[in-house]
Biopython code that builds the backbone (N, CA, C, O; Angstrom):
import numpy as np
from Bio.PDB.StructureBuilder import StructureBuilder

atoms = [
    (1, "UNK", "N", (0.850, -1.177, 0.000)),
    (1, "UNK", "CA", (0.000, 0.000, 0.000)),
    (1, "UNK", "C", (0.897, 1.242, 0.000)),
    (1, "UNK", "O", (1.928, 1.344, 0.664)),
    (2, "UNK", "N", (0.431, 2.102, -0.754)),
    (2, "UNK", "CA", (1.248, 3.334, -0.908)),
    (2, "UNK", "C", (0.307, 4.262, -0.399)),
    (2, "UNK", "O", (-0.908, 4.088, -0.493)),
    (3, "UNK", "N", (1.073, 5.681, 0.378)),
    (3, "UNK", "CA", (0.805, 6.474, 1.416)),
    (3, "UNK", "C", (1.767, 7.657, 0.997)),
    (3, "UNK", "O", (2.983, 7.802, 1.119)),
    (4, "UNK", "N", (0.463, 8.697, 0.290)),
    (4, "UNK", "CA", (0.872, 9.994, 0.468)),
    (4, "UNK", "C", (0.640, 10.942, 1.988)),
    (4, "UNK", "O", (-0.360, 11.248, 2.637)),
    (5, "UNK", "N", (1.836, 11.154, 2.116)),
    (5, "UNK", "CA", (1.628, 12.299, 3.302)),
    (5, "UNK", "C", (1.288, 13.726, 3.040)),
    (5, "UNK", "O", (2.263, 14.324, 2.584)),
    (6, "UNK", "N", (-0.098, 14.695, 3.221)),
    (6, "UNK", "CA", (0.600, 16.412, 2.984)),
    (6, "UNK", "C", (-0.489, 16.537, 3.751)),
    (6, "UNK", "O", (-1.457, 15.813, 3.981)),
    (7, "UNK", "N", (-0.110, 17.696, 4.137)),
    (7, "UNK", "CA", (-0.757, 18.903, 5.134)),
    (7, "UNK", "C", (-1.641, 19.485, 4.708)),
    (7, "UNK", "O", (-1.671, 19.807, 3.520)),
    (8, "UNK", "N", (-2.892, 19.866, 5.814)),
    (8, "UNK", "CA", (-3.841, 20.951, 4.970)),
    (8, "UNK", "C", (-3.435, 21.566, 4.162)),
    (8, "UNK", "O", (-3.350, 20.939, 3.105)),
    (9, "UNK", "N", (-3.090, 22.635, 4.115)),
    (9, "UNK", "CA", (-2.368, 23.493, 2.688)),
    (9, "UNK", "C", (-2.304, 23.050, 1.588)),
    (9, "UNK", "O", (-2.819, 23.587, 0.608)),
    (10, "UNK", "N", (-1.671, 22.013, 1.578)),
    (10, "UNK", "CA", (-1.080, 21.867, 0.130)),
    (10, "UNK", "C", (-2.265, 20.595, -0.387)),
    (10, "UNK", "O", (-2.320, 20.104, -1.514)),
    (11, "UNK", "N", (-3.220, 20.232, 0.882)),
    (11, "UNK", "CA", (-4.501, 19.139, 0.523)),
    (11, "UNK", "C", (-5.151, 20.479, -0.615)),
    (11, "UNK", "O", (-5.374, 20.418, -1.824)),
    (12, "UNK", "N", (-5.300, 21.507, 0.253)),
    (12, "UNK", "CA", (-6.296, 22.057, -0.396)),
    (12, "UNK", "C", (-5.900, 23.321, -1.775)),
    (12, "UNK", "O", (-6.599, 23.760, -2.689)),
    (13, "UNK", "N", (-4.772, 23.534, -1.452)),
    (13, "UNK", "CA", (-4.000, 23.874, -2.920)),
    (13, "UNK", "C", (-3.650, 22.802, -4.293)),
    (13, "UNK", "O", (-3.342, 23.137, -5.437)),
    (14, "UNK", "N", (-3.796, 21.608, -3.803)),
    (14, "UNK", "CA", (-3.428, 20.868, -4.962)),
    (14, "UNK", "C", (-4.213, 19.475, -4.914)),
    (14, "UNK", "O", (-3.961, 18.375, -5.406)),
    (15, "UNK", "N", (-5.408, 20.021, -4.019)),
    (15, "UNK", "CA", (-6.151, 18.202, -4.335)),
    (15, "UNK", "C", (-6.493, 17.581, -5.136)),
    (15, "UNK", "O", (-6.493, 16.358, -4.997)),
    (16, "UNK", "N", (-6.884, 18.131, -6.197)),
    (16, "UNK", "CA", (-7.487, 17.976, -7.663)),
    (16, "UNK", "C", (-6.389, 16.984, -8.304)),
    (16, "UNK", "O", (-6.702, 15.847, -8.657)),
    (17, "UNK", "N", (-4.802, 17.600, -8.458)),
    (17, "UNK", "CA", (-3.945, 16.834, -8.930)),
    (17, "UNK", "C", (-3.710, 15.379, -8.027)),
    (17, "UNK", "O", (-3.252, 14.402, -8.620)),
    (18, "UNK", "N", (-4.002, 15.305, -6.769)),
    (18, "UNK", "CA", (-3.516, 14.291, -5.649)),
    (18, "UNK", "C", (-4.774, 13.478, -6.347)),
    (18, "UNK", "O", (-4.558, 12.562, -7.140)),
    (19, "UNK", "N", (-6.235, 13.933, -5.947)),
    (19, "UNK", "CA", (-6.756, 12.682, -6.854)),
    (19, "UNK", "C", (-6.893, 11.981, -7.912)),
    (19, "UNK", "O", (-7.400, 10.868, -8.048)),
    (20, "UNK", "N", (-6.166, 13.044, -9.065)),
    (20, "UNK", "CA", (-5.879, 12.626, -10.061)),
    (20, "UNK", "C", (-4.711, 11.415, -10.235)),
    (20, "UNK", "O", (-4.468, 10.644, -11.164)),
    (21, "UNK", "N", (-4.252, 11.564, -9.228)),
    (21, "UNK", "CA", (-2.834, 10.832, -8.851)),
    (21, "UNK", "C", (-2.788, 9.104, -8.758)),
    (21, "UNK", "O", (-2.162, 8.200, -9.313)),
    (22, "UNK", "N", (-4.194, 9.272, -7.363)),
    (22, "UNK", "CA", (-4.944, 8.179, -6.444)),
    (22, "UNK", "C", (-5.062, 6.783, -7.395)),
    (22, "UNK", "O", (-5.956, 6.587, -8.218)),
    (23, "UNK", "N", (-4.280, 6.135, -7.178)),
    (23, "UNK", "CA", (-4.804, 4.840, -7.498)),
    (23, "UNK", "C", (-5.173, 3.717, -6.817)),
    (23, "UNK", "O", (-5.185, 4.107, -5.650)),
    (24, "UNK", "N", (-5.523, 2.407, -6.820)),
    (24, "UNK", "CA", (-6.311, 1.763, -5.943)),
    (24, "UNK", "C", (-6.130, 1.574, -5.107)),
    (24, "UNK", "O", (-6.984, 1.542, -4.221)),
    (25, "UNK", "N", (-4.595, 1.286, -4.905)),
    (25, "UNK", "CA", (-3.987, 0.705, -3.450)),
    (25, "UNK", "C", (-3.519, 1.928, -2.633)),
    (25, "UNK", "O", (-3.431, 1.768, -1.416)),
    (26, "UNK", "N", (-3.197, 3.171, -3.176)),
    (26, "UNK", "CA", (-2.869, 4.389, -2.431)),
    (26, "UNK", "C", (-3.843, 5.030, -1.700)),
    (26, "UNK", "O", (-4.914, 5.129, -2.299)),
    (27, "UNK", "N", (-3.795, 5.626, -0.283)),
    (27, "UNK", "CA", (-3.728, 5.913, 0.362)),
    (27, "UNK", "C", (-3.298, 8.060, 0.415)),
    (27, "UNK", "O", (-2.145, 8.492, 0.393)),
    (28, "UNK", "N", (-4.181, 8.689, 0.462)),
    (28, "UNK", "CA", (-3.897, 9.748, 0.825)),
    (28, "UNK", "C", (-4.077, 10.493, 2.145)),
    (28, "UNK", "O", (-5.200, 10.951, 2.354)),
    (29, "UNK", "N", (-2.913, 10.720, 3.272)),
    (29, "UNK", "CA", (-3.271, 10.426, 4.285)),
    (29, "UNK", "C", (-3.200, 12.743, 4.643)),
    (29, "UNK", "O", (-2.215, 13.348, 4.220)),
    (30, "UNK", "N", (-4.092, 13.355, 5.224)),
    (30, "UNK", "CA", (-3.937, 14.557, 5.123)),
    (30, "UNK", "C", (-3.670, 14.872, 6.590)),
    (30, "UNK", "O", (-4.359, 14.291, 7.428)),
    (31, "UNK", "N", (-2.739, 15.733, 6.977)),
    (31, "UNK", "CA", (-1.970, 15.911, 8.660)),
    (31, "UNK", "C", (-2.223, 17.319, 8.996)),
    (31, "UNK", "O", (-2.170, 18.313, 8.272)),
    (32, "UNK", "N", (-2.522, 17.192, 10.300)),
    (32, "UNK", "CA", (-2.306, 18.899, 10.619)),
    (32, "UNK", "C", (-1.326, 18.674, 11.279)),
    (32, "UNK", "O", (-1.198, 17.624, 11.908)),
    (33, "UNK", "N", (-0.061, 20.030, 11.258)),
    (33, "UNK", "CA", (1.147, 20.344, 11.986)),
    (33, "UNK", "C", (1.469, 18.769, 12.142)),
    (33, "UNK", "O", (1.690, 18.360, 13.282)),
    (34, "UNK", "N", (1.506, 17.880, 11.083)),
    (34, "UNK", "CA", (2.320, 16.326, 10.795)),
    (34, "UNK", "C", (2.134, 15.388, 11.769)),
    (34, "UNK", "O", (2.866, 14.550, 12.296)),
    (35, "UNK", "N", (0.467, 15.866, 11.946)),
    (35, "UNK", "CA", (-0.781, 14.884, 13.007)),
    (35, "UNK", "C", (-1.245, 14.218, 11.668)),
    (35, "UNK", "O", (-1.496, 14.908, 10.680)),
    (36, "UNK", "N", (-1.360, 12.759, 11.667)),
    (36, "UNK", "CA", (-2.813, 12.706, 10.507)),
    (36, "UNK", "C", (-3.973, 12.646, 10.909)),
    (36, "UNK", "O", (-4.200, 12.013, 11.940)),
    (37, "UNK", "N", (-4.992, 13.269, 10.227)),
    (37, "UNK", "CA", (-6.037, 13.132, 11.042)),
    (37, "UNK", "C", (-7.498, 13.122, 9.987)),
    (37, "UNK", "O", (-8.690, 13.346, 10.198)),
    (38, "UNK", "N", (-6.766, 12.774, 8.884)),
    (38, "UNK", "CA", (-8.009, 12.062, 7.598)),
    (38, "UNK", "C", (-7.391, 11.180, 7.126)),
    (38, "UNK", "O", (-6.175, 11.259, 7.303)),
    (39, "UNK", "N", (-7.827, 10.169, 6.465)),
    (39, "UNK", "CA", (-7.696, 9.351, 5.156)),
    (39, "UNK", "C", (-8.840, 9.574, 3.761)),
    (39, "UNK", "O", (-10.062, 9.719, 3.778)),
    (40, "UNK", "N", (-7.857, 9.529, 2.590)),
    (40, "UNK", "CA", (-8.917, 9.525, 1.401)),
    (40, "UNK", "C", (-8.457, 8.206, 0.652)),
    (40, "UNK", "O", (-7.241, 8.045, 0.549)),
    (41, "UNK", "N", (-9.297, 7.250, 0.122)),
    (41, "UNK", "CA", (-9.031, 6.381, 0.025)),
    (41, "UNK", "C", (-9.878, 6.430, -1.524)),
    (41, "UNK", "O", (-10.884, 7.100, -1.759)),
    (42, "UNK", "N", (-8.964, 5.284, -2.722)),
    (42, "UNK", "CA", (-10.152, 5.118, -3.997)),
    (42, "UNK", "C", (-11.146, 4.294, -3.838)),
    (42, "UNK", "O", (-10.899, 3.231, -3.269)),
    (43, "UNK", "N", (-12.384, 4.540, -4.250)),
    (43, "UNK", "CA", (-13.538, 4.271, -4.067)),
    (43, "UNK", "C", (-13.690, 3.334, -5.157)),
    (43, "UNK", "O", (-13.654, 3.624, -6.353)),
    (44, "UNK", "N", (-14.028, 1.103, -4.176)),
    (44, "UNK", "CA", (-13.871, 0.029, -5.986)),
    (44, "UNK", "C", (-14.408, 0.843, -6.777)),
    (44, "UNK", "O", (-14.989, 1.927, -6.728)),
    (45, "UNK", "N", (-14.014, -0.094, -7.704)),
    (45, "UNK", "CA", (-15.053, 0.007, -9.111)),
    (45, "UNK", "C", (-16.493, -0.548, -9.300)),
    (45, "UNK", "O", (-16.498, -1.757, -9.071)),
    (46, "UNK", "N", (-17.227, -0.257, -9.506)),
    (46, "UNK", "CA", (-18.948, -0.852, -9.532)),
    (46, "UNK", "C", (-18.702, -1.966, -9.983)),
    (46, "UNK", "O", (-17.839, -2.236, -10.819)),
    (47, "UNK", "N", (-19.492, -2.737, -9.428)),
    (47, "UNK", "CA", (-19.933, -4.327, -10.314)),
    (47, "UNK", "C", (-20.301, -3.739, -11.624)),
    (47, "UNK", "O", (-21.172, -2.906, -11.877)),
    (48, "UNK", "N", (-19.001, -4.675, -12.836)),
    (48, "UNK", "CA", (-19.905, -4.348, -13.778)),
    (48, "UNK", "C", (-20.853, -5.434, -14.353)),
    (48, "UNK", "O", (-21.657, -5.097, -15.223)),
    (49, "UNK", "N", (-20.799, -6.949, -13.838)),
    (49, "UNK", "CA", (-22.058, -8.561, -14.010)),
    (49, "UNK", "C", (-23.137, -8.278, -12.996)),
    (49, "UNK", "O", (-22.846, -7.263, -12.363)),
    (50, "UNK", "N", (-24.008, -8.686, -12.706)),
    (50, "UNK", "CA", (-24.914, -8.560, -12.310)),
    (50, "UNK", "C", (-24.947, -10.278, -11.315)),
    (50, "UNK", "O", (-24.842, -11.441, -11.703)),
    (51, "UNK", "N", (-25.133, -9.696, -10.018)),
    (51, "UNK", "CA", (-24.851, -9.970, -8.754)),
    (51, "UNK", "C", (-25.436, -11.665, -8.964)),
    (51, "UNK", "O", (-26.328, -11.752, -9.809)),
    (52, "UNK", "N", (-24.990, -13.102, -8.231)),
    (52, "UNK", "CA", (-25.291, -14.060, -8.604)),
    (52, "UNK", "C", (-26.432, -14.117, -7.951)),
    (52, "UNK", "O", (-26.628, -13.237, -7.113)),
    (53, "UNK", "N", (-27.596, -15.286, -8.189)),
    (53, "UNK", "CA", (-28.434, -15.074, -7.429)),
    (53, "UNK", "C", (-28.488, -16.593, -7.062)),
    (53, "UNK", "O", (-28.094, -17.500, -7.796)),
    (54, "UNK", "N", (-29.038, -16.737, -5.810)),
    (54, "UNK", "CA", (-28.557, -18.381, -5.012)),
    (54, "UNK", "C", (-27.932, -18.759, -4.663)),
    (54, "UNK", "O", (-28.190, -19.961, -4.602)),
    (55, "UNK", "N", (-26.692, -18.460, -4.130)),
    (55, "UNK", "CA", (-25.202, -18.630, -3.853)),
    (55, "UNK", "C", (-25.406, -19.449, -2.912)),
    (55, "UNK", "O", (-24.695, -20.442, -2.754)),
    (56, "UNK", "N", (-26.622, -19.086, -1.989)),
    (56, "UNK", "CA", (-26.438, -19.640, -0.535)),
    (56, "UNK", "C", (-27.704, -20.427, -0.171)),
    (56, "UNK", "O", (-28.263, -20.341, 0.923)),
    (57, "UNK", "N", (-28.099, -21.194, -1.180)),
    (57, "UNK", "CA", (-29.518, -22.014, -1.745)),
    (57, "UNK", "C", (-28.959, -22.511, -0.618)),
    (57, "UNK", "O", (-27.884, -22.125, -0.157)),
    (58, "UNK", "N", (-29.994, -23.777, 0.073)),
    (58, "UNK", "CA", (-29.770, -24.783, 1.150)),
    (58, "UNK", "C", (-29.270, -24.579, 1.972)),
    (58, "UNK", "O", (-29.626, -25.268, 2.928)),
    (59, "UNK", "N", (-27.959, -23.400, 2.301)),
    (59, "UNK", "CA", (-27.750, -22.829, 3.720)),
    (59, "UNK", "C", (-28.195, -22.385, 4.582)),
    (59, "UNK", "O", (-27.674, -22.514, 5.690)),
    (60, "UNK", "N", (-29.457, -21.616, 4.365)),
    (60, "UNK", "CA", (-30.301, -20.587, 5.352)),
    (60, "UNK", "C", (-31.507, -21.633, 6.017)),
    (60, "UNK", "O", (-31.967, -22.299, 5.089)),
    (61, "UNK", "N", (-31.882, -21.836, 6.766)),
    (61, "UNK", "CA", (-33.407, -22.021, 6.642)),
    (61, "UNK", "C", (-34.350, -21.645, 8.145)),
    (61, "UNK", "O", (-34.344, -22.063, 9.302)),
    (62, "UNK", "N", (-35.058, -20.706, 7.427)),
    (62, "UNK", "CA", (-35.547, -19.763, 8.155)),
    (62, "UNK", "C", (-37.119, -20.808, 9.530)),
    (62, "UNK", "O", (-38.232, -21.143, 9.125)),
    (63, "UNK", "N", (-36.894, -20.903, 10.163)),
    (63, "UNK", "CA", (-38.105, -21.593, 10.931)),
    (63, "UNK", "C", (-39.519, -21.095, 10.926)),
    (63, "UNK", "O", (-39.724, -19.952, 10.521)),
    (64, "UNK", "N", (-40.145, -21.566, 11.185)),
    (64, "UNK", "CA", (-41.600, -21.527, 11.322)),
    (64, "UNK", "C", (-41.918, -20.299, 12.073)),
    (64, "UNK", "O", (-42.570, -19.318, 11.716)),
    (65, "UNK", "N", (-41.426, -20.509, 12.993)),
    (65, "UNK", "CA", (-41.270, -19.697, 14.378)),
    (65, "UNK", "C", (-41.402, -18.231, 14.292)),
    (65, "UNK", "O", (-42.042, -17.430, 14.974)),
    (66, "UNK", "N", (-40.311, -18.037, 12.853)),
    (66, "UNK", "CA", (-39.616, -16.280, 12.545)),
    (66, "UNK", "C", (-40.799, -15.378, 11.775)),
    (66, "UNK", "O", (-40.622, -14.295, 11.217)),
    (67, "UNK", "N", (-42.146, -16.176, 11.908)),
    (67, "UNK", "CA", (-43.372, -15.274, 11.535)),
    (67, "UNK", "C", (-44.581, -15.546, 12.571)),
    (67, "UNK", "O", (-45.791, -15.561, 12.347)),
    (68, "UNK", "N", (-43.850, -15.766, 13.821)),
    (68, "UNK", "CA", (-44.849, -15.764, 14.941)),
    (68, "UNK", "C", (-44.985, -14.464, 15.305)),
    (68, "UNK", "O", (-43.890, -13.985, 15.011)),
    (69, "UNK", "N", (-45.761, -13.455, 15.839)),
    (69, "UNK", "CA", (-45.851, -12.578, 16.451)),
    (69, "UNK", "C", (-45.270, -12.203, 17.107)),
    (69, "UNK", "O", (-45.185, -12.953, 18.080)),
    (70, "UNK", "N", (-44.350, -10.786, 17.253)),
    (70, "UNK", "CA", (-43.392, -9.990, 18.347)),
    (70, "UNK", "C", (-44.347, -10.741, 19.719)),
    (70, "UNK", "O", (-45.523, -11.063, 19.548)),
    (71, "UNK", "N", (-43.636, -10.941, 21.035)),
    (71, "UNK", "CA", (-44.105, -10.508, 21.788)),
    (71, "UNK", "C", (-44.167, -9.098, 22.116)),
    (71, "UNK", "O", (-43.456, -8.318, 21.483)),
    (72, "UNK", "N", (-45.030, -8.630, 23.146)),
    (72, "UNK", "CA", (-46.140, -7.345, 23.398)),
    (72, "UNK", "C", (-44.306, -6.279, 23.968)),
    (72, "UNK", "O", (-44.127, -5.156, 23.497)),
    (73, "UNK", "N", (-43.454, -6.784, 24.749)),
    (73, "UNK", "CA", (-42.200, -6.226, 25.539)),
    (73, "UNK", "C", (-41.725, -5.947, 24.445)),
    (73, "UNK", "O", (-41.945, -4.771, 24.156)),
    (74, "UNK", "N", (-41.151, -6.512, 23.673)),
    (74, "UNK", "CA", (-40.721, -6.120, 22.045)),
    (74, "UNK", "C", (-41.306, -5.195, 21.396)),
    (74, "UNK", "O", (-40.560, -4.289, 21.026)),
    (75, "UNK", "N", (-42.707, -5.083, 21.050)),
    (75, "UNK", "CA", (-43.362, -4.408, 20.168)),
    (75, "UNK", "C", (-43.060, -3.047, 20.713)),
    (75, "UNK", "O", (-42.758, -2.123, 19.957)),
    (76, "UNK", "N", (-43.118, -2.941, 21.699)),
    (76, "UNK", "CA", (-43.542, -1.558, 22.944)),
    (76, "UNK", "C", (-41.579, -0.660, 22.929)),
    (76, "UNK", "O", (-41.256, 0.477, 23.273)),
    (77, "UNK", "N", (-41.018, -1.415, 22.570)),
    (77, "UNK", "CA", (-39.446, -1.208, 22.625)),
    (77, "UNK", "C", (-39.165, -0.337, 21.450)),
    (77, "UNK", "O", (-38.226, 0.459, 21.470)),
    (78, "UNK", "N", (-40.397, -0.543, 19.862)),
    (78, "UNK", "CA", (-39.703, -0.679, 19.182)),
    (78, "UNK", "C", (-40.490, 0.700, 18.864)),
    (78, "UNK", "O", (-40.058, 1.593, 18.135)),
    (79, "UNK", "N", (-41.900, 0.703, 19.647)),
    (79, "UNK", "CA", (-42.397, 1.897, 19.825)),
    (79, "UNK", "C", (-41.879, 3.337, 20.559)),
    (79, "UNK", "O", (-42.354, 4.451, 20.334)),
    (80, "UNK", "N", (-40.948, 3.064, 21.351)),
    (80, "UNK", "CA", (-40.566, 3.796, 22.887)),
    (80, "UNK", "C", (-40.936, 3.713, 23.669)),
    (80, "UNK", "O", (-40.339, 4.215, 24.621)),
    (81, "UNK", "N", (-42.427, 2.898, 23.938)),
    (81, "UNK", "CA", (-43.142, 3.143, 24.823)),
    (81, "UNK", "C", (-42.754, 2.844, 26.372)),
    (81, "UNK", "O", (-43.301, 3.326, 27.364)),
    (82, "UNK", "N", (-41.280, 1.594, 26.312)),
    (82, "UNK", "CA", (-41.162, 1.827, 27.896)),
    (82, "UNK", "C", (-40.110, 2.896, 28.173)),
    (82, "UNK", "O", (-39.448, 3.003, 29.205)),
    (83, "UNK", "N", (-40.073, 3.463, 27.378)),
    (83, "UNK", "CA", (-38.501, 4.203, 28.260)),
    (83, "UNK", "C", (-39.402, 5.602, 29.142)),
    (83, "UNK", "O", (-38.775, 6.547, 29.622)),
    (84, "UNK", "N", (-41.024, 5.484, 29.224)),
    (84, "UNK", "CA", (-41.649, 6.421, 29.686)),
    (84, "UNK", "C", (-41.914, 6.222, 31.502)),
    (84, "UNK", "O", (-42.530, 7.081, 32.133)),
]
sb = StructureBuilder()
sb.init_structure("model")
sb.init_model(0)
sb.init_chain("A")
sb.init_seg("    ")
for serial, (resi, resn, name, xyz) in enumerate(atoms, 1):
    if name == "N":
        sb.init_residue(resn, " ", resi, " ")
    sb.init_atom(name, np.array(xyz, "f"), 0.0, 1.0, " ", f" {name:<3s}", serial, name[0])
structure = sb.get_structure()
């Protein structure tokens, strides 16, 4: 991983070129008085296939149970109603 170091100043005098710079594995790290105290990092690239679907067929299986009714202590939690 590669790691640019610069200071406010020169972040904000020359950021345009620094991201122009940025490539995947770099790291732009910005310091006050040679504190760091941001990271800018490149943002992946979008999926460009379209996401699989079923990957995880036969792994999950959801019970009977998980469409029984909240109990009433739950419901009331989700309302606020006990924190009164």
């Amino acid at each position: 991983m590669v790691m640019i170091r610069i200071n406010i100043h020169e972040a904000k005098a020359r950021l345009s070129e620094y991201l122009a710079r940025l490539r995947h594995d770099e790291v732009i790290v910005i310091c006050k008085r040679n504190v760091a105290i941001a990271e800018i990092r490149a943002v992946p690239a979008a999926r460009t296939s379209p996401r699989p679907v079923g990957l995880a067929k036969a792994e999950l299986k959801v019970p009977a149970s998980f469409f029984d009714p909240l109990p009433e202590d739950t419901l009331t939690s989700f309302d606020g109603r006990d924190a009164e």
